[in-house]
N, C-alpha and C positions, 0 to 999 in steps of 0.2 A: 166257955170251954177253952181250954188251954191249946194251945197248936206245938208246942216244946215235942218235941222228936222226941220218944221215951227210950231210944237207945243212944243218945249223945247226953253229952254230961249237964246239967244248969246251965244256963247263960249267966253270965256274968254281969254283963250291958253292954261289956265291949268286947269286939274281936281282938284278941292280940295273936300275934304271926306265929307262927309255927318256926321251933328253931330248928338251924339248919345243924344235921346232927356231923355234917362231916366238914365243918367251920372250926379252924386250928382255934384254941383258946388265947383268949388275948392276954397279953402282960400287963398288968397295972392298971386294969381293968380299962385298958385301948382298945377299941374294935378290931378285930382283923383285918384286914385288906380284900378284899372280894377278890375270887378268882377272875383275872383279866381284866382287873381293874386297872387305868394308866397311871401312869409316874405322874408324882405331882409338879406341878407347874413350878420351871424356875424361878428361885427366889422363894419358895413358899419353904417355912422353917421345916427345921430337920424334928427327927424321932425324938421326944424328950430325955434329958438325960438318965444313960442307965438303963433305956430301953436297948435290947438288941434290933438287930438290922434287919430287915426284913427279909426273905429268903425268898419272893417272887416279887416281882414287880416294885425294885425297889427303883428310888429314883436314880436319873441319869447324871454321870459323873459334870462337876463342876466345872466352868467356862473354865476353856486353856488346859485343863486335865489330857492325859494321853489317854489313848481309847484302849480299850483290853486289847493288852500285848504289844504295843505298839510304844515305841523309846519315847523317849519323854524329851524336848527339844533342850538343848545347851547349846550355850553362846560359846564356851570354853572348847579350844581348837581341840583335836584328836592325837592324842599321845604319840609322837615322833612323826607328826605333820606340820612344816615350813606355817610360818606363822602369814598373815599376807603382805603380798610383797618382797619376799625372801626369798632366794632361791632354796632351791630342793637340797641342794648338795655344792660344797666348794667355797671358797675364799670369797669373801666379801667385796670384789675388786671395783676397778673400775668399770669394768662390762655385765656386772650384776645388779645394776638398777640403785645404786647408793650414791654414785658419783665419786667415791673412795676410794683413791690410788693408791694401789697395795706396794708393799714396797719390793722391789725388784734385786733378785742374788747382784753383788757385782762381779767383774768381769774375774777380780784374783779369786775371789771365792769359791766362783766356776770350776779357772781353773785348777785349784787345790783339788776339789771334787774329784776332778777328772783325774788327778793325779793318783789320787788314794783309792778312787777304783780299778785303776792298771796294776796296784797289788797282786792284781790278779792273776798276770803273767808270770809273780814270781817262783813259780813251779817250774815253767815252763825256761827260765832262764836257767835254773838249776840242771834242770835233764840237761841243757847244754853245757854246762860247764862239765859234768858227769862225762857227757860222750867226747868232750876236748882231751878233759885229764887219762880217760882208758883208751884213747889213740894208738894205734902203733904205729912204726915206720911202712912206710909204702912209697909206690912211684904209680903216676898216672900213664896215660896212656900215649904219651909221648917221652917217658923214660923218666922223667922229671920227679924228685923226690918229694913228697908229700905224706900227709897223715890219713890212716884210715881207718875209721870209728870200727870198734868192735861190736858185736852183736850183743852185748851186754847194755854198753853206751848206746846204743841207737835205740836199744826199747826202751832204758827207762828214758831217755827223750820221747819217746812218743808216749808213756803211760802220763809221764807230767806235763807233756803238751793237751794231752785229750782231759786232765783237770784243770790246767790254766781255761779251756775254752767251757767248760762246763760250770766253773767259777763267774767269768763272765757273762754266762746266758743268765745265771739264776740273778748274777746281782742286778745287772742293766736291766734285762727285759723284763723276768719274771717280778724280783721285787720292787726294782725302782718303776716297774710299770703300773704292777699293784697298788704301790703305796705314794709313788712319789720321792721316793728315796731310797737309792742305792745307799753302802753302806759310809761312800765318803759324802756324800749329802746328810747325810742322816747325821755325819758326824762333826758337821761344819754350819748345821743347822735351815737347811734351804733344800726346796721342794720344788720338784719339778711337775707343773699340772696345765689340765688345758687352759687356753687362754680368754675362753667364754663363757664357760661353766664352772671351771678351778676343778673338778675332777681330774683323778688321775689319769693317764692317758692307756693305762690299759697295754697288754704283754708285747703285742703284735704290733700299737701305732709305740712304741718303745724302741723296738726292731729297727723302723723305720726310719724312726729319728736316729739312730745309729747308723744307719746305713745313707741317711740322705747327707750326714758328713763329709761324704766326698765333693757335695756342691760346697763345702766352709773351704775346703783346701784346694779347690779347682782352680782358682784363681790367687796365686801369691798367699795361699791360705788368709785372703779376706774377711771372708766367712766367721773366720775365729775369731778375729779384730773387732766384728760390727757389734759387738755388748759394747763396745768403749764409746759409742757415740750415738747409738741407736735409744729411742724414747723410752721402750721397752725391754731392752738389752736383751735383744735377742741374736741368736746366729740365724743363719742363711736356713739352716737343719729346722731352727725355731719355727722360723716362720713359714716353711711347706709344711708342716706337723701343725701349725696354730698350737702352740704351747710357750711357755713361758716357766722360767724360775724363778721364784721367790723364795723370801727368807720373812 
């Protein structure tokens, strides 16, 4: 007597599995990947060619690969980053790690600079000649004959006086601060900057180098001399300022 289950199909002689019906169809007749099944072991061959990539559980990216999202390491320095060993900013000098003694303005050079930035005043000479020429006759106050500027003469001295000083902030402090060069530096080829970094010294330590001039002329106007024999050629002004000119 037969024992076959008369509501299941024939036996066959052997069980084969039941497919699974929500198993993505394979390519190229490759198995699918089992839900949750793990990455294959490093070093184990890739997809055959021509297969697509697997869209879960694929394996993990390649020794040295960057990780999702994450930059990818370069040896090559960052675009407008000091390479090492360099400074950030400024002249190559001697106090910037090369041992390379930059070459230093000399002392007529200076002086022409200095020269061709007091251009400056020539507004200011002019309003005077202005309030000489429109003079009239006068006497002061002990009877004494004398000349007495008009009110003509006397303002435009002071309109061309208050451009000669506005002439000189913008060249000395503002530009020659900014850049290193006013416009008779600029034009005689030599640059005023600091003397540890080679940057420029910036509006306000510009000011002061102008103003610490009075220690260059304090004494027999020494101060002015000491480019002629100084290592660094620098004045008196130079060296409370820590700056230096080059060419």
């Amino acid at each position: 007597m037969s024992t076959q289950d008369p509501f299941q199909p024939p036996s066959t002689g052997w069980n084969q599995p039941a497919a699974d019906p929500y198993a993505a169809p394979s390519p190229y007749g490759q198995p699918a990947p089992a839900y949750g099944a793990p990455a294959p072991a490093y070093g184990s061959p890739g997809p055959a060619y021509g297969a697509p990539a697997p869209t879960y559980g694929e394996p993990a990216p390649a020794y040295g690969a960057p990780a999702y999202g994450a930059p990818a390491y370069s040896s090559a320095p960052v675009y407008g980053a000091p390479a090492y060993g360099q400074p950030a900013y400024g002249y190559p000098g001697a106090g910037f790690g090369f041992g390379f003694q930059p070459s230093y303005a000399t002392w007529i050079m200076r002086v022409g600079a200095y020269l061709l930035d007091s251009l400056a005043f020539v507004p200011y000479l002019l309003g005077l000649l202005v309030m000489t020429v429109t003079s009239v006759p006068g006497y002061d106050n002990y009877g004494n004959p004398t000349s007495e500027p008009t009110a003509t003469g006397a303002l435009t001295l002071g309109i061309l006086a208050v451009i000669s000083v506005g002439l000189w902030v913008w060249n000395r402090w503002v530009r020659g601060g900014r850049t290193g060069q006013s416009w008779g530096k600029k034009a005689l080829g030599i640059t005023l900057q600091r003397d540890v970094t080679g940057e420029p010294l910036g509006v306000w330590m510009a000011f002061v180098r102008d103003v610490a001039h009075y220690v260059d002329g304090f004494v027999l106007y020494l101060g002015y001399l000491w480019p002629l024999w100084d290592g660094k050629r620098q004045t008196f002004s130079d060296k409370l300022t820590k700056s230096v000119v080059v060419r």
